[in-house]
C-alpha positions as CSV (number, residue, x, y, z in Angstrom):
1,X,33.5,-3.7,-17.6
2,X,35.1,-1.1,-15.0
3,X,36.1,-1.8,-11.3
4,X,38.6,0.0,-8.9
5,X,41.7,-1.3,-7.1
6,X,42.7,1.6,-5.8
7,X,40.7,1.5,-3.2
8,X,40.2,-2.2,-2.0
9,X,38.0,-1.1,1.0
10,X,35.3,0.2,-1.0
11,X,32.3,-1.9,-1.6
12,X,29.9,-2.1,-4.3
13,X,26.3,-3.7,-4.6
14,X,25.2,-4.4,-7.6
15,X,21.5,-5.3,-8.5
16,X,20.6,-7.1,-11.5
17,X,17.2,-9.6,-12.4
18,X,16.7,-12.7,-14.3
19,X,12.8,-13.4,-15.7
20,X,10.8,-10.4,-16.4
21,X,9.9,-11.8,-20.0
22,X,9.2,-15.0,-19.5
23,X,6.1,-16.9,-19.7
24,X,6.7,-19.3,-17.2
25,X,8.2,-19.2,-14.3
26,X,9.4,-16.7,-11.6
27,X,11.4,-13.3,-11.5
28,X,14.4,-13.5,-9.6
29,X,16.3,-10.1,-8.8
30,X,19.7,-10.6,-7.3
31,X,22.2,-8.2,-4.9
32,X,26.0,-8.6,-4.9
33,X,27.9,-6.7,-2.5
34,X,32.0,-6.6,-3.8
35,X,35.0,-5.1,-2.5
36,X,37.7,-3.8,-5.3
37,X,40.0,-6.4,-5.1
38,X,37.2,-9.1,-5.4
39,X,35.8,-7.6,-8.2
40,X,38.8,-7.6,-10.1
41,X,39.2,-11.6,-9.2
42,X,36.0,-11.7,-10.8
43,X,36.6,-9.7,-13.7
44,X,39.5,-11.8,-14.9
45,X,37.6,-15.0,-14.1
46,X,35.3,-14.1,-16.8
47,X,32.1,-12.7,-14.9
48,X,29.9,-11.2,-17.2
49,X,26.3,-10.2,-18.2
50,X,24.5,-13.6,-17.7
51,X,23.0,-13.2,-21.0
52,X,26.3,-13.1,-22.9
53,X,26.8,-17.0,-22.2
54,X,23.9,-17.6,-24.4
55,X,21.5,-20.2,-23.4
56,X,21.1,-24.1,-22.6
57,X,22.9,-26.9,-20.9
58,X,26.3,-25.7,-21.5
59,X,25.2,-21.8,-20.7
60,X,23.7,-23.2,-17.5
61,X,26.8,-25.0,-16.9
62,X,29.4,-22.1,-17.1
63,X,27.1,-19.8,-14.8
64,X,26.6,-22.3,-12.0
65,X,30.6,-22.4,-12.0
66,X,30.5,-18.6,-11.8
67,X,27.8,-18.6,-9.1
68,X,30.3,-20.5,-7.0
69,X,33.2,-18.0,-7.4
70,X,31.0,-15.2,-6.7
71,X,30.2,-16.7,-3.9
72,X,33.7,-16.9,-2.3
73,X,34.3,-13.2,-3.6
74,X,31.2,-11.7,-2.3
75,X,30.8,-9.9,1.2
76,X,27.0,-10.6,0.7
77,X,24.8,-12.5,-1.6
78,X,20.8,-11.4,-1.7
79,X,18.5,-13.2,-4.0
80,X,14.5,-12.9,-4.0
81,X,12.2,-14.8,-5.7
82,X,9.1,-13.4,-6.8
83,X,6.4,-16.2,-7.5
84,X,3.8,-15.6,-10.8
85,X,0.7,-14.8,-8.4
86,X,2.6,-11.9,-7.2
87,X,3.4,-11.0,-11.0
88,X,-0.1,-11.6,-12.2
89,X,-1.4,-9.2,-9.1
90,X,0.9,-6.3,-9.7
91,X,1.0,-6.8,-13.5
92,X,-2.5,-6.3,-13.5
93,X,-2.7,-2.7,-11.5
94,X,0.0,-1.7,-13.6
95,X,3.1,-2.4,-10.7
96,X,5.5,-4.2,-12.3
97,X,7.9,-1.6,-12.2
98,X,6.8,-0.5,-8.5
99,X,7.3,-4.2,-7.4
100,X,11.0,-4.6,-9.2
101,X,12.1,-1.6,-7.2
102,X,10.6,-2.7,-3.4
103,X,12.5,-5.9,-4.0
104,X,15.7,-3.7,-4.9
105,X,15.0,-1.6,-1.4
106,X,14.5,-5.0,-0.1
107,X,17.7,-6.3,-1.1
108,X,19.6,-3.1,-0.2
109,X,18.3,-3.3,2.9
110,X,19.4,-7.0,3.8
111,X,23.0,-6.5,1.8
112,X,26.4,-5.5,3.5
113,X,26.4,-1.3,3.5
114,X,27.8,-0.1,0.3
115,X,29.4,2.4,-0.7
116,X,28.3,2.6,-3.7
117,X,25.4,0.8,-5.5
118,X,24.7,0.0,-9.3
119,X,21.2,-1.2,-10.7
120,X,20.6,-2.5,-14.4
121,X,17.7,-0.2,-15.7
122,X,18.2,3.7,-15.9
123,X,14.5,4.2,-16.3
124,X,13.7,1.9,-14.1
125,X,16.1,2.3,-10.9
126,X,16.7,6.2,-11.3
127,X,13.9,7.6,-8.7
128,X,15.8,5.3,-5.9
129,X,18.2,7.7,-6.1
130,X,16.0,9.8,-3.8
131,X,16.1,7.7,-1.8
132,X,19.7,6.1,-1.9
133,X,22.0,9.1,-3.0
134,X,24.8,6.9,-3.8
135,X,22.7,4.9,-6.3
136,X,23.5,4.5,-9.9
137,X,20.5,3.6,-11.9
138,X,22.3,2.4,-15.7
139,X,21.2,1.0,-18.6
140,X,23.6,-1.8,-19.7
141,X,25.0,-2.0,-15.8
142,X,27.5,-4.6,-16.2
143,X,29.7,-2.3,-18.1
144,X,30.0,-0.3,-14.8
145,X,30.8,-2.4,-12.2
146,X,30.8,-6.2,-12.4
147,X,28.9,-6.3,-9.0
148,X,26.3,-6.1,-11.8
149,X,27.2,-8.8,-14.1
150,X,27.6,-10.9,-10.9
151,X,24.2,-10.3,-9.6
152,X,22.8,-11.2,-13.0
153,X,24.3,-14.7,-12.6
154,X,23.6,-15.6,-9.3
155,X,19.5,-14.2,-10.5
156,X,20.0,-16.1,-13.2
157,X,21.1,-19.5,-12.2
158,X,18.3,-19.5,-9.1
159,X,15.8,-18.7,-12.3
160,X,16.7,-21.3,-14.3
161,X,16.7,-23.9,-11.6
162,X,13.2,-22.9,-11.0
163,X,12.1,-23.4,-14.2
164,X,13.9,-26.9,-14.8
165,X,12.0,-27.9,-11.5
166,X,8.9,-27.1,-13.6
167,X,9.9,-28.8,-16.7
168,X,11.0,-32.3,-14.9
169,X,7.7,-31.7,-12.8
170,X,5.7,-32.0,-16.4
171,X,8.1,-34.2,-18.7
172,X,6.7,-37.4,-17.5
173,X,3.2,-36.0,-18.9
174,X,4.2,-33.4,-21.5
175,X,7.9,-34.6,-22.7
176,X,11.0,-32.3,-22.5
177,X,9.8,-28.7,-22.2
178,X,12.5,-26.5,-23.9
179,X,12.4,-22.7,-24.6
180,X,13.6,-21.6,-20.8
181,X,9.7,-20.5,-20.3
182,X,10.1,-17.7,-22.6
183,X,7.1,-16.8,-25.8
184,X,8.9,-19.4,-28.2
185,X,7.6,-21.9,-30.0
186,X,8.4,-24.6,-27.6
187,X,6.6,-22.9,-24.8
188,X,3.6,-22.6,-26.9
189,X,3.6,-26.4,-28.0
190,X,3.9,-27.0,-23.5
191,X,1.0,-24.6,-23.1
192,X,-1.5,-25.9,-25.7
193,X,-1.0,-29.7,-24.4
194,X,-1.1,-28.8,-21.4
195,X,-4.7,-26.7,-22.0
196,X,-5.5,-29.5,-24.5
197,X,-5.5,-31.8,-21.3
198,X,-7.0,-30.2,-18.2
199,X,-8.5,-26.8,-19.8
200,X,-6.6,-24.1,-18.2
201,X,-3.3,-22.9,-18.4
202,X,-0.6,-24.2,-15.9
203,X,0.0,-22.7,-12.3
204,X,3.5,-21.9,-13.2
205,X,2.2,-19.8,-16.3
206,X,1.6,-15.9,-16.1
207,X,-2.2,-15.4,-16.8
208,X,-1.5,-11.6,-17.3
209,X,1.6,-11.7,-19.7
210,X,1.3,-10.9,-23.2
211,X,1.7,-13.4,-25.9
212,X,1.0,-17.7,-25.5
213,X,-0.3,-17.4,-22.4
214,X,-2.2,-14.7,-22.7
215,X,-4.0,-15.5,-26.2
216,X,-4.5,-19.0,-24.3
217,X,-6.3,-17.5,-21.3
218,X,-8.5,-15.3,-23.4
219,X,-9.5,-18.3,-25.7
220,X,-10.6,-20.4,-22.5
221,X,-12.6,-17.1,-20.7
């Protein structure tokens, strides 16, 4: 991972989401806005990709204690939500893609001005650069700045405590729900109680995504 001192004054964004696979659940897309010197703090306190902590309590654990240094280091923090009926609606004429980079013009818009912005997704990001000449669009974008790896945490924690809302919202009913909402086995054995029960797929549940849900939603219509 690759930051600058030499020029403490510069600041970086770095755009990064948490959720596009998952079942259950929303997206989250993050913005972090770092000057040099904060982004080498962050660097040695071992901010990362959030996906190299791995996942469960302990993962969770050792983000959230991230989250709370980024927050100290950043000069802005921008973190949107974007709910499953959205998904579903833009899934379904084909917008994914579209809708992940109005949410990044969204959060460049509402971040401190950069002067230089990295996004995680080369195919994804690269026609913002129209747009945003100073915009990096790179695959793997952690490994250029760690604005990057410190908007995937702060995306990440927010989309984990939404989904832990949902599973203590069902437990009572359903028991532990494990799996983090992705197609897994345990999200599958949550889905078919749950249809089993009330004969339609959770709220929470993405009626247009491939796999459990989907197979589930064609079997009931």
């Amino acid at each position: 991972m690759t930051t600058t001192t030499l020029f403490p004054d510069i600041v970086t964004l770095g755009i990064d989401e948490a959720g596009r696979g998952p079942v259950i659940g929303p997206l989250v897309m993050a913005g972090v806005a770092l000057r040099a010197r904060r982004a080498a703090v962050l660097s040695r306190a071992g901010v990362a990709d959030s996906k190299s902590f791995g996942a469960g309590e302990d993962a969770h654990k050792k983000r959230s204690e991230l989250a709370r240094r980024i927050r100290d280091c950043a000069e802005s923090i921008v973190v949107r939500v974007i709910d499953v009926e959205t998904i579903d609606r833009r899934v379904a004429q084909n917008q994914l893609n579209y809708l992940e980079r109005e949410i990044a013009t969204e959060i460049i818009a509402a971040s401190v001005v950069a002067k230089r912005i990295v996004c995680d997704g080369e195919i994804l990001f690269a026609q913002m650069a129209a747009d945003f000449p100073h915009l990096e669009a790179k695959n793997r974008g952690e490994d250029h700045h760690v604005a990057v790896a410190a908007a995937s945490i702060m995306a990440k924690v927010e989309r984990d405590e939404h989904f832990f809302a949902i599973a203590r919202r069902y437990e009572p009913e359903f028991g532990p729900i494990a799996g983090g909402g992705y197609d897994n086995a345990a999200t599958h054995r949550f889905l078919e109680m749950y249809v089993a029960a009330y004969g339609r797929l959770p709220p929470e549940a993405r009626k247009s995504w491939g796999g459990a849900a989907a197979r589930l939603q064609m079997r009931l219509f």
